[in-house]
C-alpha positions as CSV (number, residue, x, y, z in Angstrom):
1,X,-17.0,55.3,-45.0
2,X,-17.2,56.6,-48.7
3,X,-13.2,57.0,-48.8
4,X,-12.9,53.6,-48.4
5,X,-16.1,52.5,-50.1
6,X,-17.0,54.4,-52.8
7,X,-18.2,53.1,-55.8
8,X,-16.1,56.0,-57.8
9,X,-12.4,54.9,-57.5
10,X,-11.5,58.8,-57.6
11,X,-13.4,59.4,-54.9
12,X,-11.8,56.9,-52.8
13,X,-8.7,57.8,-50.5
14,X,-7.5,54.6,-48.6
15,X,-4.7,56.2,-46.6
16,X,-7.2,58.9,-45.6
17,X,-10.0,56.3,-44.5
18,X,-7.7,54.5,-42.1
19,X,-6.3,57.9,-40.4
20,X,-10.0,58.5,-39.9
21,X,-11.3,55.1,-39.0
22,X,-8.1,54.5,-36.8
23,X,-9.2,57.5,-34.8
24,X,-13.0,56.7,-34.5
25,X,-11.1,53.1,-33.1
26,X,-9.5,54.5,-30.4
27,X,-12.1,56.8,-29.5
28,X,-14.7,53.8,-29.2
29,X,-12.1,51.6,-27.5
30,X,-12.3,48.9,-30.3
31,X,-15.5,48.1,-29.7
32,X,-17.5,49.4,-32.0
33,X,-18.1,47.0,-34.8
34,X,-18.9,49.8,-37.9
35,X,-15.7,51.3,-37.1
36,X,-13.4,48.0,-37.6
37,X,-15.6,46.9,-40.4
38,X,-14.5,50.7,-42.3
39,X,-10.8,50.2,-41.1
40,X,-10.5,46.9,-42.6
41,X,-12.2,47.9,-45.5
42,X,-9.8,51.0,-45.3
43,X,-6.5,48.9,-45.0
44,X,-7.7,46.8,-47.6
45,X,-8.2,49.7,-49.9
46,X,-4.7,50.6,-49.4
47,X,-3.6,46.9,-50.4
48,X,-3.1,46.3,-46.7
49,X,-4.8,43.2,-46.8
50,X,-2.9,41.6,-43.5
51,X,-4.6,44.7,-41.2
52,X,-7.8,44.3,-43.0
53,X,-8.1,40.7,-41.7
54,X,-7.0,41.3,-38.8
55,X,-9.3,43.9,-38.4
56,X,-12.4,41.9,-39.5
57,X,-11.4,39.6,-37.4
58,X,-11.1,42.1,-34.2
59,X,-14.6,42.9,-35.4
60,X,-16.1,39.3,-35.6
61,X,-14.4,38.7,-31.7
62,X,-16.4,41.8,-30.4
63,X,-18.8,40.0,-27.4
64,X,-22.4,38.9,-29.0
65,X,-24.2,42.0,-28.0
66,X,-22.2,43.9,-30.2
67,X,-22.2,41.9,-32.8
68,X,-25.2,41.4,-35.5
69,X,-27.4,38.1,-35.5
70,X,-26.3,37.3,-38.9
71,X,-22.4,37.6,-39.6
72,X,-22.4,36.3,-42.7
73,X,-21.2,39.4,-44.1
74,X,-18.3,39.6,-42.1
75,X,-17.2,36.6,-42.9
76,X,-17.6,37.4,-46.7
77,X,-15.2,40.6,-46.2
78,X,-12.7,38.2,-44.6
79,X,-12.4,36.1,-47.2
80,X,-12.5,39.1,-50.0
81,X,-9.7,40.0,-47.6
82,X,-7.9,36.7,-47.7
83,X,-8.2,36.8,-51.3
84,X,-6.9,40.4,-51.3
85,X,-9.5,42.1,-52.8
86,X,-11.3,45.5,-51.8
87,X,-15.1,46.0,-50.9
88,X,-15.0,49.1,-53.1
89,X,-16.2,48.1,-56.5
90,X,-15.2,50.1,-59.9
91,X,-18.1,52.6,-60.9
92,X,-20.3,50.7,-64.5
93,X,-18.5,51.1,-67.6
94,X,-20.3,53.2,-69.7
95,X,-22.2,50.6,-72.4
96,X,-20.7,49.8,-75.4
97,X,-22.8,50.5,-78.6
98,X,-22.2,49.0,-81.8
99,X,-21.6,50.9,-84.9
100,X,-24.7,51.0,-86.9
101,X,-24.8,49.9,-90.6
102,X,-24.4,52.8,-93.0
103,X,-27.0,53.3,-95.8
C-alpha cells in the first residue's frame, strides 16, 4: 500500500507496488477489491495509467457483495486515472517565511 501511496515521494516505489499487488491478485483470484484498488494505484504510480483503469475498472465489476455501498471513490480514482494522475500526493512544502525588516 505505502509504495504506491505514500504521501513521501521517496518512499514510494511503483514498480515494486505492482510486483506485490500483482501477486496478492492472483493469490485472491481477482476478487479481492483492496488488492485491485493498490494495483491500479500502483500502475498508475508508474505512469501506467491504461492498467490502472483497467484495473479500477476490474475492481468496480467485482459482484455487489464484494463491492462497498458507496463507490464513489472508485469512480474518483478512475477518473484521476483517466486524467493520468496518481493517488499519491507530494508530502507539504515546508512554509515559506518572509524576510523580516531589519532595524
Amino acid at each position: 500500500f505505502e509504495l504506491a501511496l505514500d504521501k513521501r515521494p521517496v518512499a514510494r516505489d511503483g514498480a515494486k507496488a505492482v510486483e506485490i499487488a500483482r501477486r496478492v491478485c492472483e493469490l485472491t483470484q481477482w476478487q479481492n477489491l483492496d488488492a485491485l484498488d493498490i494495483l491500479a494505484a500502483a500502475y498508475a504510480e508508474t505512469g501506467d495509467f491504461a492498467q490502472a483503469e483497467a484495473m479500477i475498472r476490474k475492481a468496480m465489476e467485482l459482484p455487489l457483495g464484494k463491492l462497498p455501498t458507496n463507490i464513489a471513490p472508485l469512480e474518483d480514482r478512475l477518473r484521476r486515472y483517466k486524467a493520468h494522475k496518481t493517488i499519491g500526493l507530494p508530502a507539504p512544502s515546508p512554509p515559506v517565511l518572509s524576510p523580516t525588516a531589519s532595524p
